[in-house]
N, C-alpha and C positions, 0 to 999 in steps of 0.2 A: 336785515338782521333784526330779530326781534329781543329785546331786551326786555326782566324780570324785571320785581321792583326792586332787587339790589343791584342788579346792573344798571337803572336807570338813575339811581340813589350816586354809584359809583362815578354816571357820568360827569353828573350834576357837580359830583364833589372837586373833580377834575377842571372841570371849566372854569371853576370860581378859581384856581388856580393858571388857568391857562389863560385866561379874558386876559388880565394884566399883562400878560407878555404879549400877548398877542398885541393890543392897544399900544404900548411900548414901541415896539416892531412897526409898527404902522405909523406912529407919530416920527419916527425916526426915519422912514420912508418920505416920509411931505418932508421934512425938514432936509432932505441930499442925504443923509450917511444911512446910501445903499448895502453894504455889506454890512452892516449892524443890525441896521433896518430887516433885511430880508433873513439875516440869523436869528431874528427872534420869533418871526414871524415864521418861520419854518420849526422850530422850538414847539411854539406855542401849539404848532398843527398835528407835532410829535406828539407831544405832550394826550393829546384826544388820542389820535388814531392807533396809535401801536398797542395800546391795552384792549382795543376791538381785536385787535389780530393775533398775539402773540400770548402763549402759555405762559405765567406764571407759575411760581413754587404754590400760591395761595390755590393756585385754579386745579391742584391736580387731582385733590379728594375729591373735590365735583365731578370731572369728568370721570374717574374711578367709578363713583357710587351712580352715573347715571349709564355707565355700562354697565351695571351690576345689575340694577335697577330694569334694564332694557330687557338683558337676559331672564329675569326673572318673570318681568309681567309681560305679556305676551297682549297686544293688540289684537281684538275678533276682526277677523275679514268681514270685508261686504258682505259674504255670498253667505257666513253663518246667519246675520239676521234676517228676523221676521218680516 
């Protein structure tokens, strides 16, 4: 998956939020309380992964305007150049 610089902006901003739980989850892990432990840690993994995968209401003009975008500019085949 290749990310722009507002998606890498976006990940960034995610993590600084997700490290704490994640850390949390993990110290709560060494310390026995497994089912705490592994709920935050599983949080924290949410917290990254499902904004890679999953449409937002924010994400729908982009996808819109880069079909727009697609239909409009047309990529030269190999075979046109010199």
């Amino acid at each position: 998956m290749r990310l722009g610089i507002l998606g890498t902006l976006q990940l960034a901003a995610t993590m600084i939020f997700a490290a704490p739980v994640g850390i949390f989850g993990l110290t709560r892990l060494t310390e026995g309380d497994i089912a705490l432990g592994a709920g935050a840690v599983a949080i924290a993994v949410a917290m990254v992964v499902l904004p890679q995968y999953l449409t937002t209401p924010g994400d729908v003009p982009m996808k819109i305007g880069e079909r727009v975008l697609g239909a409009v500019v047309k990529t030269p085949d190999d075979e046109d150049t010199p």
